[in-house]
C-alpha positions as CSV (number, residue, x, y, z in Angstrom):
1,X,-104.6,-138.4,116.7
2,X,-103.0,-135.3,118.6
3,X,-105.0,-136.2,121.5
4,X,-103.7,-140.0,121.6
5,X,-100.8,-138.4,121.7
6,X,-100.5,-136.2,124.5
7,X,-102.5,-138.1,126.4
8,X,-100.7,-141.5,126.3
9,X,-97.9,-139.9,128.6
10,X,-100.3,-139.2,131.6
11,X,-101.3,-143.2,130.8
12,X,-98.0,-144.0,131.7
13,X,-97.9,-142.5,135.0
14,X,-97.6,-145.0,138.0
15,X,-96.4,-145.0,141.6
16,X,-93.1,-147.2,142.1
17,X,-93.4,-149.9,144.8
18,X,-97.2,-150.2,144.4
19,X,-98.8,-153.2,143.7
20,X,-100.2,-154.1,140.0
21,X,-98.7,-151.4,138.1
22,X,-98.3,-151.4,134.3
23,X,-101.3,-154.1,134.0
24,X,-103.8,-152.2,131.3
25,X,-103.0,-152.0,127.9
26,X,-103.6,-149.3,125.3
27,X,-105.3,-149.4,122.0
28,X,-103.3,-149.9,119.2
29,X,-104.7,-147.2,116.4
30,X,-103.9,-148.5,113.2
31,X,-102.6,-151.8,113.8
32,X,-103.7,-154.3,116.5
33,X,-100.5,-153.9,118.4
34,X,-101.1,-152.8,122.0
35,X,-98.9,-151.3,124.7
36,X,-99.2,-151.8,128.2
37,X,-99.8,-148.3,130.7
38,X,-101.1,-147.5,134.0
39,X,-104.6,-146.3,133.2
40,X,-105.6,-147.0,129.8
41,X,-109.2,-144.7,130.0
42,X,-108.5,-141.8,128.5
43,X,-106.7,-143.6,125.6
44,X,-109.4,-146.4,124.8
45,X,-112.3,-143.3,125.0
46,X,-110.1,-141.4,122.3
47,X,-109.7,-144.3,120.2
48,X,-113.3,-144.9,120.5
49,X,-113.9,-141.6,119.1
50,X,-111.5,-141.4,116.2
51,X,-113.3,-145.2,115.2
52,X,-116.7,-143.3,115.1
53,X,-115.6,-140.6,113.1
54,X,-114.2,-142.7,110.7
55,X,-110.3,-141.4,111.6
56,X,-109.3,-145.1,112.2
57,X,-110.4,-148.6,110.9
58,X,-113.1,-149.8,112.3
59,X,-111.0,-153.2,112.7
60,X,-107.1,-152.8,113.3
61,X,-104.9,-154.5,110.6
62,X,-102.7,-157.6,111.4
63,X,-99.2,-155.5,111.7
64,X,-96.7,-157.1,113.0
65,X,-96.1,-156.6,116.7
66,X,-92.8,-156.3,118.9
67,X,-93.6,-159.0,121.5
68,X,-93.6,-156.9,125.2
69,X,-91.1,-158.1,127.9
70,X,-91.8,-157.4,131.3
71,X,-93.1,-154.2,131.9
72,X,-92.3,-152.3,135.5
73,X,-93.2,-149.2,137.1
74,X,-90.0,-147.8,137.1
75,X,-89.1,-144.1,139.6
76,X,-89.1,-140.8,136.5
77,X,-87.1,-137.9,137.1
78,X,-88.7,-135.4,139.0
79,X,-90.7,-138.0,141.2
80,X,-93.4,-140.2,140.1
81,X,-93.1,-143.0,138.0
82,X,-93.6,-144.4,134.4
83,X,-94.3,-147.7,132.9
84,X,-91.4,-149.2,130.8
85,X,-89.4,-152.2,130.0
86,X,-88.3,-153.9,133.3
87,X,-84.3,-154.2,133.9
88,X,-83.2,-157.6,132.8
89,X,-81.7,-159.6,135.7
90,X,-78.7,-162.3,134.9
């Protein structure tokens, strides 16, 4: 679970102004909620592997979800970016 973690950070990592950002989603662990990221690889092969060693329910349970708005790369401090919540426009 350590390793879902720290490694759903570096799934958040994007490039602002680049086309199709924020697009994958990640695996929900214990409930079939999912969040979008950049590059959901590293999270999906760590989920896969907690499911085979019995870690995490072979079938996610039916938990009540918070319903994503848009989702942007948006510029982090120090450079880069990071998926999150787009501003809402009036």
């Amino acid at each position: 679970m350590a390793d879902y973690d720290n490694a759903y950070p570096a799934a958040l990592a994007c490039t602002p102004g680049a086309a199709n950002q924020c697009q994958q989603n990640a695996p929900g662990l214990t409930c079939n909620c999912s969040a979008p990221v950049e590059d959901a690889t590293q999270l999906e092969a760590i989920a896969a592997q907690l499911r085979a060693q019995g870690c995490i329910p072979a079938q996610a349970a039916a938990c009540p979800c918070v319903a994503p708005g848009p989702v942007t790369c948006m510029p982090a401090d120090g450079g880069g970016g990071i998926c999150q919540d787009a501003p809402l426009r009036n």
